[in-house]
C-alpha positions in Angstrom: 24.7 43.4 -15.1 23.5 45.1 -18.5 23.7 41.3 -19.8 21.5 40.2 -17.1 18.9 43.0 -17.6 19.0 42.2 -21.4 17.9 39.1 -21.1 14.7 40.0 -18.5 13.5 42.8 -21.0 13.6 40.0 -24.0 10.1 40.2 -25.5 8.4 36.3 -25.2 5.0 35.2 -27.1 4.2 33.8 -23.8 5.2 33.7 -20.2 6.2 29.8 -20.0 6.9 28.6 -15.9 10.7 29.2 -17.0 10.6 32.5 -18.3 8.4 33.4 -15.0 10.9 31.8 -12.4 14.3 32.5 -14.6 12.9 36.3 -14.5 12.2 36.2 -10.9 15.3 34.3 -9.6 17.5 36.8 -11.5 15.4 40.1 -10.0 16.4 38.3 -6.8 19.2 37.3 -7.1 21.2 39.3 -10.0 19.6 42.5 -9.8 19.1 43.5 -6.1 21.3 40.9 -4.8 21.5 39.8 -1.0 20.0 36.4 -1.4 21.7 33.0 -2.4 20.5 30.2 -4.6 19.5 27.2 -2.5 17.8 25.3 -5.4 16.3 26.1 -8.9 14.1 23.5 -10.6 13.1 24.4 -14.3 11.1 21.9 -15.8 13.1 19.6 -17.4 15.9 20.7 -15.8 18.3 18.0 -14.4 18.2 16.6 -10.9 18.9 19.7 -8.3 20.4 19.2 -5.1 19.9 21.8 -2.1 22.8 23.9 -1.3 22.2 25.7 2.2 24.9 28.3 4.3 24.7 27.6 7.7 26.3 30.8 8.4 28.6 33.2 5.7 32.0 31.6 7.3 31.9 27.9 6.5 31.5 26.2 3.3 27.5 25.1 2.3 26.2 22.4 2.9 25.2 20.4 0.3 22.2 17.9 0.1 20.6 15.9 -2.9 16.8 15.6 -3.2 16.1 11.6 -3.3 13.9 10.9 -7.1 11.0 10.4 -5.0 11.1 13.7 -3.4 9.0 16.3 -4.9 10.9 19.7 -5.0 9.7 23.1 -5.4 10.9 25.3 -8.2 13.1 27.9 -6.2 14.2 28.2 -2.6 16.5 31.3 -1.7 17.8 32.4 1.3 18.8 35.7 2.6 22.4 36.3 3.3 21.6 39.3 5.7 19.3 36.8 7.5 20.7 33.2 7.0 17.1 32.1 9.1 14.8 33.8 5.8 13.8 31.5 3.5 11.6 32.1 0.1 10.6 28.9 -1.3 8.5 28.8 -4.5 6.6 27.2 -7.1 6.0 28.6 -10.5 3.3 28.4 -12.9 3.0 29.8 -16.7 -0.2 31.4 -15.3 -2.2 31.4 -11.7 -4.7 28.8 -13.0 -2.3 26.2 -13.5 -1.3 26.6 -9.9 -4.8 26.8 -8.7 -5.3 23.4 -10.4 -2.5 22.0 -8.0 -3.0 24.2 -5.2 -3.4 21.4 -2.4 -0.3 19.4 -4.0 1.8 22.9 -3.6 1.0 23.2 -0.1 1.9 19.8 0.9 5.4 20.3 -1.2 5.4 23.9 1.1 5.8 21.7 4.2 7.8 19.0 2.9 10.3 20.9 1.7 10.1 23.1 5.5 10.5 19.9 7.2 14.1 19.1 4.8 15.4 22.3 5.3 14.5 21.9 9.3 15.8 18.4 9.4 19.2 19.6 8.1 19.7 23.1 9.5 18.4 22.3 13.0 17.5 25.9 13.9 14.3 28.1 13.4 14.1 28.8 10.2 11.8 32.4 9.2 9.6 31.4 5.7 8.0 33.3 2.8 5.8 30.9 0.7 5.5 32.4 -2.7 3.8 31.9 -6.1 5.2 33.2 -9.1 3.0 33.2 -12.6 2.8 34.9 -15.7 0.6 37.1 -16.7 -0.8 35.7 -20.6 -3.5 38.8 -21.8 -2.8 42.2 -20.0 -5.9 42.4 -17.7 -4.1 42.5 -14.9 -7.4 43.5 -12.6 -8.9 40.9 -12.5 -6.4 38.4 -12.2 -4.9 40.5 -9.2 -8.6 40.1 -7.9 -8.4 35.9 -8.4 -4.7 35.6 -6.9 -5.2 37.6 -4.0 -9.3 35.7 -3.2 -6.6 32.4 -3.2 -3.8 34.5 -1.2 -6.5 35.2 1.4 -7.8 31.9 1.4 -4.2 30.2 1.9 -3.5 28.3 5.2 0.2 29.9 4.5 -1.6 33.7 4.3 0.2 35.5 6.8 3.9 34.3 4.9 2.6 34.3 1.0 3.2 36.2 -1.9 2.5 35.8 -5.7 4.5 37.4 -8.1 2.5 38.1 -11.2 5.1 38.4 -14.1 3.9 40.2 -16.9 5.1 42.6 -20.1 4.9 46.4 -19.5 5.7 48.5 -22.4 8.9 46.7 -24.0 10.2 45.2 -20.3 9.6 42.5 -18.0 7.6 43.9 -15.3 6.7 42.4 -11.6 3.2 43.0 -9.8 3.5 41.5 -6.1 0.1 40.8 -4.1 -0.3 40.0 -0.9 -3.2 38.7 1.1 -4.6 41.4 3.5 -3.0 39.3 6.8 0.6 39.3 5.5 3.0 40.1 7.6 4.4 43.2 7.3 8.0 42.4 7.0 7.8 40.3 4.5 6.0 43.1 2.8 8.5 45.8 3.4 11.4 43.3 2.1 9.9 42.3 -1.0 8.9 46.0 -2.0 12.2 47.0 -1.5 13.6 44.1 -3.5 10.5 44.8 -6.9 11.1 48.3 -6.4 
């Protein structure tokens, strides 16, 4: 675990997209574990294939994305609650996503509709963003991210995750738009806390 934790409080020059979602997925995933790994999809990474439980007793099920499918960068799922999803894009910063916001969205369904398609059973989502935060004024880009959050057809279920350097450590900010819904709320807080 110390390894792990090591390697999040490494000091970057910059947040690059894989230094946002790496940090993330390990925070996730490592750190306050209870979710699995579905997919992760660095940039340049090699061809991913979606790995989905079904339920804890039988083996995955595992399914490869065709070239011309566009993928997100993370989907996890929540081994309490095999029916919660998080799937999510990452950015270096929140402006690179707003220049692809309409493109994310349609990926957003796409990849709902896959996971549907092969699970057959309702499936409970949290749409997120995850960026890094390049100059320490957080305010105001808290105050842009959450004027997109709001604005977001997927407002009630979205999340950004604002990665950025406290002190000598790897720090989280989460914000929410004002209609989330509240579990989601409660169950990422718990996980950033």
């Amino acid at each position: 675990m110390n390894s792990i934790q090591n390697f999040i409080n490494k000091k970057p020059n910059n947040f690059s997209e894989e230094s946002v979602l790496i940090s993330t997925y390990f925070k996730i995933c490592k750190l306050n574990s209870g979710w699995f790994l579905n997919t992760i999809n660095p940039p340049s990474g090699e061809w991913s294939k979606l790995i989905l439980r079904e339920n804890t007793s039988q083996e995955p099920i595992e399914m490869s994305f065709s070239k011309n499918m566009r993928r997100l960068d993370l989907i996890l799922q929540d081994e309490n609650n095999l029916n919660n999803f998080f799937l999510a894009e990452a950015k270096p910063n929140f402006q690179s996503l707003i220049n692809q916001i309409d493109k994310t969205d349609e990926v957003f369904r796409e990849q709902t509709d896959y996971i549907n398609t092969i699970l057959k059973i309702k499936i409970n989502l949290i749409y997120g963003y995850i960026c890094g935060l390049q100059q320490n004024i957080i305010d105001n880009e808290v105050n842009l991210i959450k004027r997109y959050l709001n604005l977001s057809q997927f407002s009630e279920n979205l999340i950004c995750i604002l990665v950025f350097r406290s002190e000598e450590k790897v720090d989280f900010k989460l914000i929410y738009p004002n209609n989330i819904k509240e579990v989601i709320k409660e169950t990422f807080d718990k996980i950033f806390s």
